[in-house]
Structure formats: C-alpha cells, structure tokens
C-alpha positions as MATLAB code, in Angstrom:
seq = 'XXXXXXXXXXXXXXXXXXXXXXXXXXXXXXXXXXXXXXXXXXXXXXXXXXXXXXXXXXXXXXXXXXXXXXXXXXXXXXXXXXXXXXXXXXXXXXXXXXXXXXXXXXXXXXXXXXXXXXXXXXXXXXXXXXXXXXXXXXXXXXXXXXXXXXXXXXXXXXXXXXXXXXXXXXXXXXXXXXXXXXXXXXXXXXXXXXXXXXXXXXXXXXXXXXXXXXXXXXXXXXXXXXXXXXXXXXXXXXXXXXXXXXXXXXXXXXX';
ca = [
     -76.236  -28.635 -107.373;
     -73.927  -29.484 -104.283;
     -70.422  -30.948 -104.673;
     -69.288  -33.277 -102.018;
     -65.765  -31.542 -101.259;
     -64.657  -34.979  -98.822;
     -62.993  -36.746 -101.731;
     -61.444  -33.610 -102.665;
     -60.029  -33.417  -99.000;
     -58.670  -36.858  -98.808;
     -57.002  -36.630 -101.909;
     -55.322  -33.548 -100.938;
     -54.514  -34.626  -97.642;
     -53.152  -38.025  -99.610;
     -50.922  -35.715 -101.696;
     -49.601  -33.935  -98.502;
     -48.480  -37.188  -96.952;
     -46.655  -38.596 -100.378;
     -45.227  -35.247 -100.652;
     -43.902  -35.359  -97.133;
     -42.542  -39.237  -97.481;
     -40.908  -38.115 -100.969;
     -39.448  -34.989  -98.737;
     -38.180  -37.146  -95.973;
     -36.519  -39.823  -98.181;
     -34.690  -37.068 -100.381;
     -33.532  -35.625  -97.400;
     -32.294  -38.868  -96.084;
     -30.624  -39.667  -99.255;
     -28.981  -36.152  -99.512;
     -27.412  -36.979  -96.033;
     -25.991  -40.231  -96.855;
     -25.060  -38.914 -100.158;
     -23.226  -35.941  -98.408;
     -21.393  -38.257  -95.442;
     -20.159  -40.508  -98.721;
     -19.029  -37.318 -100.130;
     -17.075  -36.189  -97.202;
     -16.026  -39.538  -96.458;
     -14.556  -39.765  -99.877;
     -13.384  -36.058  -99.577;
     -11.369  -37.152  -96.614;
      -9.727  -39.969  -97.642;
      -8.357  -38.271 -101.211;
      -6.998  -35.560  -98.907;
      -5.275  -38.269  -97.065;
      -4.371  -40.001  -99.856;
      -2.849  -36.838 -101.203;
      -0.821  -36.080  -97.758;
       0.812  -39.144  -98.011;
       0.674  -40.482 -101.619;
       3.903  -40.976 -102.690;
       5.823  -42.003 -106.149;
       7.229  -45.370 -105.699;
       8.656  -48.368 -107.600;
      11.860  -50.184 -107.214;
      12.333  -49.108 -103.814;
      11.956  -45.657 -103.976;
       9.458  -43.201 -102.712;
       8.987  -39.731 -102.023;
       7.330  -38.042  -99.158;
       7.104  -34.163  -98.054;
       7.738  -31.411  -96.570;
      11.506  -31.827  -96.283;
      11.962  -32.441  -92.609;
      14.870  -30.932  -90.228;
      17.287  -32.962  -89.131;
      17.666  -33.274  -85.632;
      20.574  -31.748  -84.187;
      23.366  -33.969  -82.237;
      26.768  -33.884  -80.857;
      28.619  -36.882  -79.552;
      32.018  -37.971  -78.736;
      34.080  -38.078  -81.582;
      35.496  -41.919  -82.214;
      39.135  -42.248  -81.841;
      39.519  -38.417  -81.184;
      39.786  -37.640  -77.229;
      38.025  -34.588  -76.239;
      36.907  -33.449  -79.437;
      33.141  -33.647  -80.400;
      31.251  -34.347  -83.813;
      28.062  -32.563  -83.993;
      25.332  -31.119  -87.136;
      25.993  -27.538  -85.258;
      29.682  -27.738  -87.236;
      28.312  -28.265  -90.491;
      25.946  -25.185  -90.574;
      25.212  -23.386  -93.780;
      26.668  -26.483  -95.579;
      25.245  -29.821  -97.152;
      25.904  -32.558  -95.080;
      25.512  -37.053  -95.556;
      24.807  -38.630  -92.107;
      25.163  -42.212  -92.312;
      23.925  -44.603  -88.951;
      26.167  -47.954  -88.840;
      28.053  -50.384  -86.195;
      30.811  -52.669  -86.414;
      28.077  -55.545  -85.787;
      25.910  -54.491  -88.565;
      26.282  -57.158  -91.347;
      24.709  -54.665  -94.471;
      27.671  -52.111  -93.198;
      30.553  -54.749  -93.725;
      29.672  -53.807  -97.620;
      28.476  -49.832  -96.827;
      31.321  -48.282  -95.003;
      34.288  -49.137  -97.171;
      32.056  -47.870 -100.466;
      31.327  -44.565  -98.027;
      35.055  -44.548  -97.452;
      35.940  -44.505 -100.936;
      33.334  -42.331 -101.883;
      34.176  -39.732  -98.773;
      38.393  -39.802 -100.129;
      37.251  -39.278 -104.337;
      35.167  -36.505 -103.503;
      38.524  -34.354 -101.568;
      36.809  -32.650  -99.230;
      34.112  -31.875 -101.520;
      31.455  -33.472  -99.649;
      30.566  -33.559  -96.264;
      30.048  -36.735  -94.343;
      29.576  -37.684  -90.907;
      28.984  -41.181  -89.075;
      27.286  -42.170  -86.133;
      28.424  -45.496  -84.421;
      25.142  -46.723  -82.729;
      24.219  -49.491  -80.219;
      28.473  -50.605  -80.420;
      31.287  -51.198  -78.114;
      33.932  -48.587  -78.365;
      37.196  -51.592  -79.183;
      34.444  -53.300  -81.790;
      33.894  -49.865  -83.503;
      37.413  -48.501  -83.389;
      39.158  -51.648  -85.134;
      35.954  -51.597  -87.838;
      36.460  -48.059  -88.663;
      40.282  -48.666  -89.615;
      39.389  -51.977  -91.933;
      37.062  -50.160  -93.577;
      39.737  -47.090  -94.089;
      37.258  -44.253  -92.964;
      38.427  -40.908  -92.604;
      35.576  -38.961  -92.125;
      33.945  -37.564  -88.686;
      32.938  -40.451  -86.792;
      30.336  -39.692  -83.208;
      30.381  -42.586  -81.201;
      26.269  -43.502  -79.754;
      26.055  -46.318  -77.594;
      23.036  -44.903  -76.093;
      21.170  -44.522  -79.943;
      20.739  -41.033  -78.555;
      21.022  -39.721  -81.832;
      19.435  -43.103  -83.980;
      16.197  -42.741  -81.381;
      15.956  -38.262  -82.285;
      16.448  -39.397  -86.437;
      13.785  -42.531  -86.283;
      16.369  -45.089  -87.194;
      15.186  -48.503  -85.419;
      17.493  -50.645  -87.805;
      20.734  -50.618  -89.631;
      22.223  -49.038  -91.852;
      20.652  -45.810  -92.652;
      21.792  -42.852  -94.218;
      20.150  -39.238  -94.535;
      21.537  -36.347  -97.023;
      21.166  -33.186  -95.442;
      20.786  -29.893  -97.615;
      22.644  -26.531  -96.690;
      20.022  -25.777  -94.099;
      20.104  -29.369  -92.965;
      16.261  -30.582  -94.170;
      16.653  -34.399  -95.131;
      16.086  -34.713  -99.007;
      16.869  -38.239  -99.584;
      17.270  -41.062  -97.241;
      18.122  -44.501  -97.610;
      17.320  -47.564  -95.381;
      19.684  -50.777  -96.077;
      23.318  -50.300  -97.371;
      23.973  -47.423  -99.820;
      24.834  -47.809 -103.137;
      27.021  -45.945 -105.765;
      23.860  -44.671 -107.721;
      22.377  -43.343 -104.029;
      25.321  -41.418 -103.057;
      25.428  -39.501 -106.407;
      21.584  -38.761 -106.591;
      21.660  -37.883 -102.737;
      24.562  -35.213 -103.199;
      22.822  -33.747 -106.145;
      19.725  -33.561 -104.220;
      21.808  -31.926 -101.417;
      23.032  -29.549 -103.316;
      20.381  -28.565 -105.437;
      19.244  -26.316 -102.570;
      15.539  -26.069 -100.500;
      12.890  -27.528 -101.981;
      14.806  -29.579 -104.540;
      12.159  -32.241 -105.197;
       8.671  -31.022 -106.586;
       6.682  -30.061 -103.650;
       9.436  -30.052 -101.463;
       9.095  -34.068 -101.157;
      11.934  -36.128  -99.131;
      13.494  -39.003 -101.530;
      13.182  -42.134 -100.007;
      14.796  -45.408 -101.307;
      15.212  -48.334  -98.990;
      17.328  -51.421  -99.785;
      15.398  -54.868  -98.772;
      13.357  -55.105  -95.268;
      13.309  -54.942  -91.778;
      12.185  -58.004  -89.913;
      10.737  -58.827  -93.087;
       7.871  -56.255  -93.249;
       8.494  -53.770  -95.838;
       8.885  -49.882  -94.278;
       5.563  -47.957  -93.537;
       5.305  -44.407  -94.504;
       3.988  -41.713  -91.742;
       3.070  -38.313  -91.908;
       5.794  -36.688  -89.982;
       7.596  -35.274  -92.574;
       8.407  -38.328  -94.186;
      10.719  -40.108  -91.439;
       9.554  -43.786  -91.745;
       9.199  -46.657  -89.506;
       8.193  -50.287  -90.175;
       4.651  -50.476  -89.585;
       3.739  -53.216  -86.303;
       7.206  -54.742  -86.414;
       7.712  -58.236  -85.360;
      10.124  -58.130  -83.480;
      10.951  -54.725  -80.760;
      13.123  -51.724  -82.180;
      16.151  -49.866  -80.364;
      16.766  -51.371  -76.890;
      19.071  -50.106  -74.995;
      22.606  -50.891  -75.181;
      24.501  -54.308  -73.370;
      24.979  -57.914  -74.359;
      22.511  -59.583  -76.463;
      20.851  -56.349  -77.112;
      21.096  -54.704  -80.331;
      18.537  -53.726  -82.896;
      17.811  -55.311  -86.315;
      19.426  -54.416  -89.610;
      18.304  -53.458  -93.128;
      18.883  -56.457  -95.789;
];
C-alpha cells in the first residue's frame, strides 16, 4: 500500500507559515510592548526628577543649588561693597526688592524688624534691583533697614539668581546652597522656617530638596518648576521678564 505524502506536505508547510505569522506578530507586540515600557520608564524617571511635595504654595525641589556669587555697591555706603564672598562659612537670607515694588511696601519693614530682633544673630543682605539710587535710598530709611543693602540697577545679580519678578528672597546655608526660597512678600512663618532650614546644615531637607513657597503669581500664571536645581521661572510668561533698566522699564512683581 502507498501513502500519498502531498497532504502531509501542505499541512506541514501550512503549520510553518501560521507558526511564522504567530512569530512575527509576538515579536511585533513585544516591541510595542517594550517602547510602552520605556516610554513609561522615562517619564516616572522624569516624574521623579522633578516631582515635588506641594500644597498651599509650597514645594520642594533638589539638589540644593549654589548661590551665585555677587558684589555690588553698597547703598548709602561710599566705597564700600556688599558681596556673598563676606558671608563665607556662615548662613546667609538674600532678599531681591525696589522702592517701586508694591509687595515690598509690606516685606521690607517686616525684614527690618525681623533683621533688629534677631541682634546680629542672623545674616541678611538686600539687593536693590531695576531702581533709581534717590527712590531706593529714601525707601530704605521708611522702612528702617539696617542691614547690608547692594544697590543693582543693572539686575546683574536678579538675572545670575533667576529672579524675573519682585520680591524674592533665598536662605542661604553655611556653604551658601539655597534651601528655601520664597517668591512674593515674605511672611513671619517663612523667615522662621527659612533660618531653621539655614541652619540646620547641608542637606537639611530629605534628599537634599530646596523649599520652595511662593506667595500669589506672576503675570497671573502660577511659577513653573525646572530642573536646574530647583531655581524657578514662570513657564511662557505673558508679558517679557527683566529689561534693562530706564523709564518705563521695570519688571513685574509677585502678588
């Protein structure tokens, strides 16, 4: 007896070509399946460079940045200089304002009083931005301040810390990375958790995370957070940033 082996063929040749299909597709799948994955991968590690604890106006962001380093005329003090270089080793708040600034008519007197309880106790330094040098004098002595003032009509200084609006403050630790700062006008409760952030030391928040609380918006767009080290910008603001100094030509303000 003879077997015909031709159905036997087709079948197997049949079987080849499902296998191969069924091959093909679960390869196919295991790709998309794998770009999802990464895709998924890279977005948590995103997420997880820039996720941040927030609510009522605070977040935190990290590694604790360096402050960048300035020196400017002192205000009111001919041929003398304030600069970060003469607060080294030592925890340090530096607070951006102007006399045109309407959220510092409230800030700089409560920094004043704050800077005279504390007795030397705490260091704190002001930079004058964007202002005229008559406007800034006669504000400084209303608002009684007595602390280190550098005058910087240029924003030299406001442009090297990120600050496009007004007020802003930053506390500096002893080795002068930025573990809090504040956007809008500083409040009693931010100058005592700054300082104790400040002089907690490196590394004071877990992860080494820069405290960030901001007081109402700028141009009406709340701030955006980068990854640089946690110095924040408002994301696509309406309206430009610094300009340079001259009539008609100041930047916005925090409120």
């Amino acid at each position: 007896m003879s077997w015909d082996k031709t159905p036997q063929i087709e079948g197997r040749k049949m079987s080849l070509r499902a296998w191969a299909g069924a091959a093909r597709r679960l390869a196919w799948r295991h790709k998309v399946t794998s770009a999802v994955l990464a895709a998924c991968a890279a977005v948590a590690v995103a997420g997880g460079t820039v996720a941040a604890t927030s609510g009522q106006g605070n977040q935190a962001r990290g590694p604790e940045p360096a402050a960048a380093p300035f020196t400017l005329p002192a205000l009111g003090r001919p041929s003398q200089d304030v600069s970060l270089s003469q607060y080294a080793g030592r925890p340090v708040v530096v607070n951006f304002f102007a006399s045109w600034c309407a959220p510092c008519q409230k800030e700089t007197p409560l920094l004043a009083r704050f800077y005279r309880s504390e007795h030397g106790r705490v260091a704190v330094v002001g930079l004058d931005e964007n202002d005229s040098l008559q406007a800034a004098r006669k504000f400084l002595g209303t608002a009684g301040v007595s602390y280190p003032v550098g005058f910087d009509p240029s924003v030299q200084a406001a442009s090297a810390y990120g600050v496009t609006g007004l007020p802003q403050t930053f506390f500096l630790n002893a080795s002068h990375h930025i573990v809090k700062r504040v956007y809008g006008a500083l409040t009693r409760a931010d100058l005592t958790s700054g300082v104790a952030l400040m002089d907690a030391g490196p590394h004071s928040r877990p992860g080494g995370a820069t405290a960030v609380t901001y007081h109402g918006t700028l141009s009406g767009r709340p701030p955006h957070v980068g990854r640089g080290g946690g110095l924040i910008q408002p994301k696509r603001p309406a309206a430009p940033g610094w300009r340079p100094a001259g009539p008609g030509r100041r930047p916005r303000t925090w409120g």
